[in-house]
C-alpha positions in Angstrom: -12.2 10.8 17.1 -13.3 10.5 13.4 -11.6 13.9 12.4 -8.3 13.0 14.4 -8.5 9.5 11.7 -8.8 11.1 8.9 -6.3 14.2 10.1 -3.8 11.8 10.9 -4.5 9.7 7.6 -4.4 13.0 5.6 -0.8 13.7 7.1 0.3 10.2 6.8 0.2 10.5 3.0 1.1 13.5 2.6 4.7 12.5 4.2 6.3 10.8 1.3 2.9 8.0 1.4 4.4 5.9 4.4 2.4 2.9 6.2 2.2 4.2 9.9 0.8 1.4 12.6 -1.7 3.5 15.0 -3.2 0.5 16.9 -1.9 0.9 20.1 -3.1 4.7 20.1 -6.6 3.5 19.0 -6.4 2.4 22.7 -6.1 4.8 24.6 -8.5 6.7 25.9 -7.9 10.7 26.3 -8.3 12.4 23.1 -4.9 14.3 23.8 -3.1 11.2 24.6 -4.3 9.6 21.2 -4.1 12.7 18.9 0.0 12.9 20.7 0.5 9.3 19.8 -0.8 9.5 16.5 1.6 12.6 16.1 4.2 10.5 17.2 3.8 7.7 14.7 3.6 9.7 11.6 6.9 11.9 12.4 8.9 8.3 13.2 7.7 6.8 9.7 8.4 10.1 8.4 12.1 10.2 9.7 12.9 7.0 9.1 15.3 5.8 6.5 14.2 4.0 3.2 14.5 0.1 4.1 17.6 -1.3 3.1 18.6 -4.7 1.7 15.5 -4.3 -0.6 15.7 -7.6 -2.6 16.5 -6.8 -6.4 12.8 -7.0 -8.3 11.2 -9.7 -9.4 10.1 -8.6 -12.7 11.0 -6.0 -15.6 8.5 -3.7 -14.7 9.9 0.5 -13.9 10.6 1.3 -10.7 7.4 3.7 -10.4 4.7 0.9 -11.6 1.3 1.8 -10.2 2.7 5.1 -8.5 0.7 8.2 -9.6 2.0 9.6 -12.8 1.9 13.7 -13.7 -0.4 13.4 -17.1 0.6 15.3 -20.4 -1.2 17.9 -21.8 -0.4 16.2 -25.4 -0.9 12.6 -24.5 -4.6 11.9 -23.6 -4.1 8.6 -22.5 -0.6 7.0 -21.9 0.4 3.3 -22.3 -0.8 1.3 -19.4 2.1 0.0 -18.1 3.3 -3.4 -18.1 2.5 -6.2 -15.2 4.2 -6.9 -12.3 5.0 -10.2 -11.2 6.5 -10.7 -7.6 6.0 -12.6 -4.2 4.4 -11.5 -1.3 6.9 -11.2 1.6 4.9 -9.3 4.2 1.2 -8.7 4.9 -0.5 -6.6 7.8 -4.6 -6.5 8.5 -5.4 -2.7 8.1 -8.9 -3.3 8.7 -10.7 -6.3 8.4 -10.4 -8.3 5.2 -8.6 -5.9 3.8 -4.4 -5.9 3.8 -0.9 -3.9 3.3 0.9 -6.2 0.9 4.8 -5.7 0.8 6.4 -7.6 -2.2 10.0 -9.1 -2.4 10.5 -5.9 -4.5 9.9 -3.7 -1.7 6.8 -2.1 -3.1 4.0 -1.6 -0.9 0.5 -2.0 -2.6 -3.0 -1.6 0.1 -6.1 -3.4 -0.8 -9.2 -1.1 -1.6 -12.1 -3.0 -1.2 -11.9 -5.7 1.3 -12.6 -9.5 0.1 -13.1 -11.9 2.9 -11.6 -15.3 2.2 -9.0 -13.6 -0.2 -5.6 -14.0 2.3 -2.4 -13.4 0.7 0.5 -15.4 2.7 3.9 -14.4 2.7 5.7 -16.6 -0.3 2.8 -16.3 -2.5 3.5 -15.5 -6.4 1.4 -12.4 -7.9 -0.1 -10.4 -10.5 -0.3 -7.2 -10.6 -1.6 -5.3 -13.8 -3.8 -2.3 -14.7 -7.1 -2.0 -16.0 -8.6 -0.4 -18.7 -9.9 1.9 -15.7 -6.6 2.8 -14.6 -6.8 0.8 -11.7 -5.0 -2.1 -10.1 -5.8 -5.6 -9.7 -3.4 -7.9 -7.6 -3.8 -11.8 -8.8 -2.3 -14.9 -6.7 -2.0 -18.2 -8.7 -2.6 -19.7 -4.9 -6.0 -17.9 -4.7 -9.1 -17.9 -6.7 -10.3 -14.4 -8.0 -8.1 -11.2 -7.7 -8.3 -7.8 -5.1 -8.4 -4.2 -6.1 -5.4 -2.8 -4.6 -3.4 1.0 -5.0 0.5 1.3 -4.7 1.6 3.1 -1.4 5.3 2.8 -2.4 
């Protein structure tokens, strides 16, 4: 069961990093039947079309904030990149305490650590900006604290 998870999660980003809901598969209970709907899954998020009427974004921040960037052999260490600011519209339970966050921009960041008491709603204004690190922190000025989060797309 384990190596059909991580298969399936290895595949899931390798197409183009898409968020692929495998919760009803988790159900069932022949191996064949759940490695065929995981299969399933992955090739409909793959196939399917960017989402349209994406609302414009909410802040001045490039397109590809907190995507992987290719490195330079002459630059060492580039310019962290500026904050985001934008508002939650969507947010799914992955595993517990831990969420997918859609923003109003259509970028899709996951949480990497999960922080119990720390719910995003939908509406809520954010923060997202790097870290020394190079890592992400997300910030709500409805929510004490901040998560650790990585951009999906």
């Amino acid at each position: 069961m384990a190596a059909v998870l991580v298969s399936a999660a290895a595949v899931q980003l390798a197409v183009a990093q898409v968020s692929v809901d495998v919760s009803n598969c988790v159900e069932l209970t022949k191996p064949e039947e759940r490695l065929a709907c995981f299969e399933a899954q992955v090739a409909a998020a793959g196939n399917a079309p960017p989402a349209a009427g994406s609302a414009a974004p909410s802040s001045a921040a490039p397109a590809d904030f907190g995507l992987p960037q290719e490195k330079d052999d002459d630059d060492d260490k580039p310019a962290l990149p500026p904050e985001l600011n934008a508002k939650v519209a969507e947010t799914r339970e992955t595993v517990p305490n831990a969420y997918l966050i859609t923003l109003d921009n259509g970028q899709v960041w996951r949480q990497t650590q999960p922080k119990y008491g720390y719910v995003l709603r939908p509406g809520y204004d954010v923060r997202i900006y790097a870290t020394k690190i190079r890592s992400f922190r997300l910030a709500s000025r409805q929510l004490p604290g901040y998560i650790q989060v990585e951009r999906v797309r």
